[in-house]
Backbone as JSON Lines, residues from 0, in Angstrom:
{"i":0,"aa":"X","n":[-0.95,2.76,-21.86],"ca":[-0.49,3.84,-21.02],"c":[-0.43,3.36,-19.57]}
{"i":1,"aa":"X","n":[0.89,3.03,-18.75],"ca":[1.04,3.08,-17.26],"c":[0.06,3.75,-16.45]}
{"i":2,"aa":"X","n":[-0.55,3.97,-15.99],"ca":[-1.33,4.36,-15.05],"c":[-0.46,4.43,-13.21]}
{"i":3,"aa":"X","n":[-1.11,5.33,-12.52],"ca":[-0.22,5.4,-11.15],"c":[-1.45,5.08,-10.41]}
{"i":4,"aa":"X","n":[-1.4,4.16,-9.55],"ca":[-2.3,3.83,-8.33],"c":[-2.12,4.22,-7.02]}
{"i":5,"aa":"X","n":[-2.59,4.87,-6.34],"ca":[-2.59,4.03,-4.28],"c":[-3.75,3.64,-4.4]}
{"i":6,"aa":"X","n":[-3.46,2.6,-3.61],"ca":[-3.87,1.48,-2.4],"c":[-3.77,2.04,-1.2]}
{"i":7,"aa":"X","n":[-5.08,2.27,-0.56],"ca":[-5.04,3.08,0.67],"c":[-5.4,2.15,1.99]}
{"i":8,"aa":"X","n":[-4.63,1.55,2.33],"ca":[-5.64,0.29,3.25],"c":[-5.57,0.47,4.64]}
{"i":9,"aa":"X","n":[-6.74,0.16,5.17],"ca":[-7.27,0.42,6.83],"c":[-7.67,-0.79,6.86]}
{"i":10,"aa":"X","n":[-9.11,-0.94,6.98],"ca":[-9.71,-2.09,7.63],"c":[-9.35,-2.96,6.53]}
{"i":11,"aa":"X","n":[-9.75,-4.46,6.64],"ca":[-9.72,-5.59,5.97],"c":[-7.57,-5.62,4.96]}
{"i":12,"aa":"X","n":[-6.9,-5.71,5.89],"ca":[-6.24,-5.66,5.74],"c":[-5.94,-6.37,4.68]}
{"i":13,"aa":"X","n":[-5.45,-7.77,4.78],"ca":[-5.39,-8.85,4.17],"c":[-6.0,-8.53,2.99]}
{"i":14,"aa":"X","n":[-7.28,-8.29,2.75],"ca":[-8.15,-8.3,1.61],"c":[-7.62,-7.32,0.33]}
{"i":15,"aa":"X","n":[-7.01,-6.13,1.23],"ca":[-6.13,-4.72,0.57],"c":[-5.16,-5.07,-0.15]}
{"i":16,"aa":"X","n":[-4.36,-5.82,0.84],"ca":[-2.68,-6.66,0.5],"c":[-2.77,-7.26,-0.81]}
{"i":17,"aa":"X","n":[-3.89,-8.29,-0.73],"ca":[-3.93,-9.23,-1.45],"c":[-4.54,-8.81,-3.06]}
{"i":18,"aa":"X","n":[-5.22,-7.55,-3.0],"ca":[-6.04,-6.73,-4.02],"c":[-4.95,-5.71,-4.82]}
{"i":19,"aa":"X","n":[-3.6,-5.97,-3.96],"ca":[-2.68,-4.67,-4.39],"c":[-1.72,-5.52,-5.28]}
{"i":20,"aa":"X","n":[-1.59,-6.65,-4.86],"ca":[-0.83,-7.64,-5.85],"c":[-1.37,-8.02,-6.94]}
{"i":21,"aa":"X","n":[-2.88,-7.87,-7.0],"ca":[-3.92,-8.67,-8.26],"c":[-3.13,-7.15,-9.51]}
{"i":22,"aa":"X","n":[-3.53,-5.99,-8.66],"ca":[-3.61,-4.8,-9.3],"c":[-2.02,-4.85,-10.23]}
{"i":23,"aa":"X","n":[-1.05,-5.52,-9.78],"ca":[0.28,-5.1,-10.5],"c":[0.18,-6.24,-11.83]}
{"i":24,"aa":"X","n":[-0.68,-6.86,-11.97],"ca":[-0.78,-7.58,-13.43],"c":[-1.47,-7.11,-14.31]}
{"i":25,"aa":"X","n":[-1.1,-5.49,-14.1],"ca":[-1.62,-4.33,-15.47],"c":[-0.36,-3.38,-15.63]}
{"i":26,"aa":"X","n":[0.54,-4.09,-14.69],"ca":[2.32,-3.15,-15.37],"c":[2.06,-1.96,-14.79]}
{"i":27,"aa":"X","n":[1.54,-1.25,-13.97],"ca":[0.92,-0.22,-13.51],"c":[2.04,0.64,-12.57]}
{"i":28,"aa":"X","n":[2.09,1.72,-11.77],"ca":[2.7,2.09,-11.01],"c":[1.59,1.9,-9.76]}
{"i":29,"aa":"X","n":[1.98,0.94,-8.39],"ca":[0.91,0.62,-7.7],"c":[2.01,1.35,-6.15]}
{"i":30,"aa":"X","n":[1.48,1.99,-5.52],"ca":[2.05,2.73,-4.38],"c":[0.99,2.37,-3.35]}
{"i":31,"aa":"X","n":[1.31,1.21,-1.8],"ca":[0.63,1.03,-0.93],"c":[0.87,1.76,0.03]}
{"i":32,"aa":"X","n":[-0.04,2.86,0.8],"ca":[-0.39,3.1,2.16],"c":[-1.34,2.43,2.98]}
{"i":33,"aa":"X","n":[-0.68,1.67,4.13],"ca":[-1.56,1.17,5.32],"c":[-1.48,2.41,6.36]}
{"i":34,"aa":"X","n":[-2.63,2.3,6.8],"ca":[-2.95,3.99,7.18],"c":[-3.51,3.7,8.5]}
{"i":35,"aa":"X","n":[-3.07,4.48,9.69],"ca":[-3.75,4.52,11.3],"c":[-3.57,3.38,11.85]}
{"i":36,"aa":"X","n":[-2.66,2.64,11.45],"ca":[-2.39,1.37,12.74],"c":[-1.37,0.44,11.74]}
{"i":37,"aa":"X","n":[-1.23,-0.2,12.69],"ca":[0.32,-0.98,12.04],"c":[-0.02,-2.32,11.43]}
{"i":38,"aa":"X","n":[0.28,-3.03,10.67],"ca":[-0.13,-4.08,10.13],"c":[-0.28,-5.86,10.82]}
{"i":39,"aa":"X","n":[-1.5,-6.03,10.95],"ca":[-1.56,-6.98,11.66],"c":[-0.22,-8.17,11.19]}
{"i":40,"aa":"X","n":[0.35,-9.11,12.47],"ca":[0.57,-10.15,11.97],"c":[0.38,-11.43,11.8]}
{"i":41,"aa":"X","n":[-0.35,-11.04,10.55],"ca":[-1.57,-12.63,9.69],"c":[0.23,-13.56,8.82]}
{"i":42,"aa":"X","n":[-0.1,-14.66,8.53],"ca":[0.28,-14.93,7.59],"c":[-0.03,-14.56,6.46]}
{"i":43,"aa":"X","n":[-1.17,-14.16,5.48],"ca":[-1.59,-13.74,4.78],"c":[-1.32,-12.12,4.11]}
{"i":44,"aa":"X","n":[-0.98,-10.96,5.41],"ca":[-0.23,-10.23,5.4],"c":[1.3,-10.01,5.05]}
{"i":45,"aa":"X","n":[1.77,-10.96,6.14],"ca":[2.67,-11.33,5.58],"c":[3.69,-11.98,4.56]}
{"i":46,"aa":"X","n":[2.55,-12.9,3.49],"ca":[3.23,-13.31,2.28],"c":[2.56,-12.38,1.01]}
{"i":47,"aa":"X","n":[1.82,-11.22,1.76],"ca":[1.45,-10.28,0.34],"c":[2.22,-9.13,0.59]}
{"i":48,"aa":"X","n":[3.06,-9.04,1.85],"ca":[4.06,-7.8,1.85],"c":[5.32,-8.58,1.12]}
{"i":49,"aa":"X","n":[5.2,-9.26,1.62],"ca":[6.75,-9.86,0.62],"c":[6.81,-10.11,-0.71]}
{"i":50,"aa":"X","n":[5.22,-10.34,-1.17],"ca":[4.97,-10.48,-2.43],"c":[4.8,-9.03,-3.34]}
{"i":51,"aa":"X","n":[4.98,-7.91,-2.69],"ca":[4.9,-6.46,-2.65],"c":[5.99,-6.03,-3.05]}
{"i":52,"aa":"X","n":[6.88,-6.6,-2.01],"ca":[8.35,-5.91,-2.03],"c":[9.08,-6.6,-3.45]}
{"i":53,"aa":"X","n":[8.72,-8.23,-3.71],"ca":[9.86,-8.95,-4.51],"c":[8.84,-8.2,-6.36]}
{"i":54,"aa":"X","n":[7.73,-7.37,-5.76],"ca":[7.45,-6.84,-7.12],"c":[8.23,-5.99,-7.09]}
{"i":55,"aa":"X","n":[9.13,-5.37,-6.25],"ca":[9.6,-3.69,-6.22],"c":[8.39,-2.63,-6.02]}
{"i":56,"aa":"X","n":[7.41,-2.82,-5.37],"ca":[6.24,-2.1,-5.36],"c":[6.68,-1.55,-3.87]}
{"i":57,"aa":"X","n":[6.25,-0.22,-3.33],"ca":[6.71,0.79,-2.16],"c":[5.31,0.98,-1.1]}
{"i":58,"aa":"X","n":[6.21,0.23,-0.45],"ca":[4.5,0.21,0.52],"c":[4.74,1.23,1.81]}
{"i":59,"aa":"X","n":[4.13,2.14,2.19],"ca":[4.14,3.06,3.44],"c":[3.21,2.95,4.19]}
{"i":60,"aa":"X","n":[3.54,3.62,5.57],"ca":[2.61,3.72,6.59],"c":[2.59,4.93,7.26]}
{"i":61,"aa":"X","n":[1.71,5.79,7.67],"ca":[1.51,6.92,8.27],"c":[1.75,6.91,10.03]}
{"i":62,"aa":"X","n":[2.02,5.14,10.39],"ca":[2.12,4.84,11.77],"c":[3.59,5.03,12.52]}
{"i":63,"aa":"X","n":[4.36,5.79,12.32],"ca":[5.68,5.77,12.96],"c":[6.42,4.4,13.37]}
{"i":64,"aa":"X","n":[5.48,3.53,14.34],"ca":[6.15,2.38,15.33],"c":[6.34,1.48,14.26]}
{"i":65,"aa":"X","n":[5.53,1.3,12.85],"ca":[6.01,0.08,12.37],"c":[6.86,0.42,11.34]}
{"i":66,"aa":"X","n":[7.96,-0.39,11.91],"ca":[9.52,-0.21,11.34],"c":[9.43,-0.36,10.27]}
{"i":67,"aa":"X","n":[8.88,-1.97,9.8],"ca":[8.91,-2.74,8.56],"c":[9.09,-1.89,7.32]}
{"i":68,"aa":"X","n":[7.65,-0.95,7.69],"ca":[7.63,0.19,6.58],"c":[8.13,0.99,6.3]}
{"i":69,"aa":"X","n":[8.12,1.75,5.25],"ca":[8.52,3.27,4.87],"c":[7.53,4.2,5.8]}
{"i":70,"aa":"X","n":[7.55,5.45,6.43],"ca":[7.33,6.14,7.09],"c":[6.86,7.82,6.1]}
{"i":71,"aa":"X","n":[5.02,8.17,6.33],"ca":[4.92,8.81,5.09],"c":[3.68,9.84,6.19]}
{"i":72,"aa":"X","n":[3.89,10.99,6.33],"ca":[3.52,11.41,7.21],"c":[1.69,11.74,6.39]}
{"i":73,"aa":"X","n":[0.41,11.77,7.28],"ca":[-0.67,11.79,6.79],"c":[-0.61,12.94,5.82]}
{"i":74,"aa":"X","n":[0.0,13.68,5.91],"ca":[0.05,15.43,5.61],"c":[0.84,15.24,4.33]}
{"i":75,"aa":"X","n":[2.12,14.48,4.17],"ca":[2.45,14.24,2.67],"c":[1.66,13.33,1.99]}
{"i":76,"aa":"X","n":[0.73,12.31,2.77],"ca":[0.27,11.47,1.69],"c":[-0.83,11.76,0.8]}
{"i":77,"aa":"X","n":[-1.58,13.26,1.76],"ca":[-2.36,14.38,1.38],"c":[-1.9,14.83,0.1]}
{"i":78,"aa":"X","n":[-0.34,15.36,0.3],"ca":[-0.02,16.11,-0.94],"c":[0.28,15.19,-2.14]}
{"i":79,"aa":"X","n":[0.64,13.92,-2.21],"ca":[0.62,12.98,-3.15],"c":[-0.5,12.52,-3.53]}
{"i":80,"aa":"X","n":[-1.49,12.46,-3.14],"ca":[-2.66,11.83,-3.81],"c":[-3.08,12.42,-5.03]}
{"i":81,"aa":"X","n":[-3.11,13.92,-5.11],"ca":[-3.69,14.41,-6.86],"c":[-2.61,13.64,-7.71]}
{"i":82,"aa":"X","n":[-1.15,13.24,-7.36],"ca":[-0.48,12.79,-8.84],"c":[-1.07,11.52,-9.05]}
{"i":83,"aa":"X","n":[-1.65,10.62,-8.47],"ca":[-2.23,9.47,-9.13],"c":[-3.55,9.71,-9.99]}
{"i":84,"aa":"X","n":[-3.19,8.59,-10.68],"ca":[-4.57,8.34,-11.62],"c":[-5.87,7.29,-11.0]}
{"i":85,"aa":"X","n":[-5.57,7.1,-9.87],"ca":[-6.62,5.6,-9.62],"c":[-6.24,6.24,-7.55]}
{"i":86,"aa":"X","n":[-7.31,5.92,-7.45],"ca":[-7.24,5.85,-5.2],"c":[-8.22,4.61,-4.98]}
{"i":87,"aa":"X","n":[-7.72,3.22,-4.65],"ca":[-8.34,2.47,-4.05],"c":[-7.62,2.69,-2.59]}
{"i":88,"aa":"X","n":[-9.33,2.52,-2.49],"ca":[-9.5,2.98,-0.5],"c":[-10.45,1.52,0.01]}
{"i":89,"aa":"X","n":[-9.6,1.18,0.65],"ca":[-10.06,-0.44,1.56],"c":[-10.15,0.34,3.1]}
């Protein structure tokens, strides 16, 4: 049975990124929010967002300024959280 995830990531960025890609080698539905600030730029960040996107996996941010992302206001990500089955919070 598919299962639906978020990935809720704040601090330890990198560590989130990199934990959200482990997570898609269960075929899963995996949905990333980076939440209250914009995503550092690590290399490490940066080859687990790309490694995000070339899964087709939908990564958002509640931060307006960073473009990169999809744009998901705190208040809808509120109302999406009961449809998942799993909330990892980094």
């Amino acid at each position: 049975m598919v299962k639906k995830i978020a990935v809720l990531v704040r601090d330890r960025q990198e560590e989130a990124l990199r934990m959200a890609v482990g997570v898609t080698l269960k075929d899963d539905v995996i949905d990333v929010y980076v939440l209250d600030r914009t995503v550092d730029a690590t290399e490490g960040n940066t080859l687990n967002i790309e490694t995000l996107r070339e899964l087709d996996m939908r990564i958002w941010t509640n931060v307006p300024e960073d473009a990169d992302l999809e744009f998901c206001s705190t208040e809808e990500l509120a109302n999406r959280l009961p449809g998942y089955d799993h909330i990892l919070a980094y």
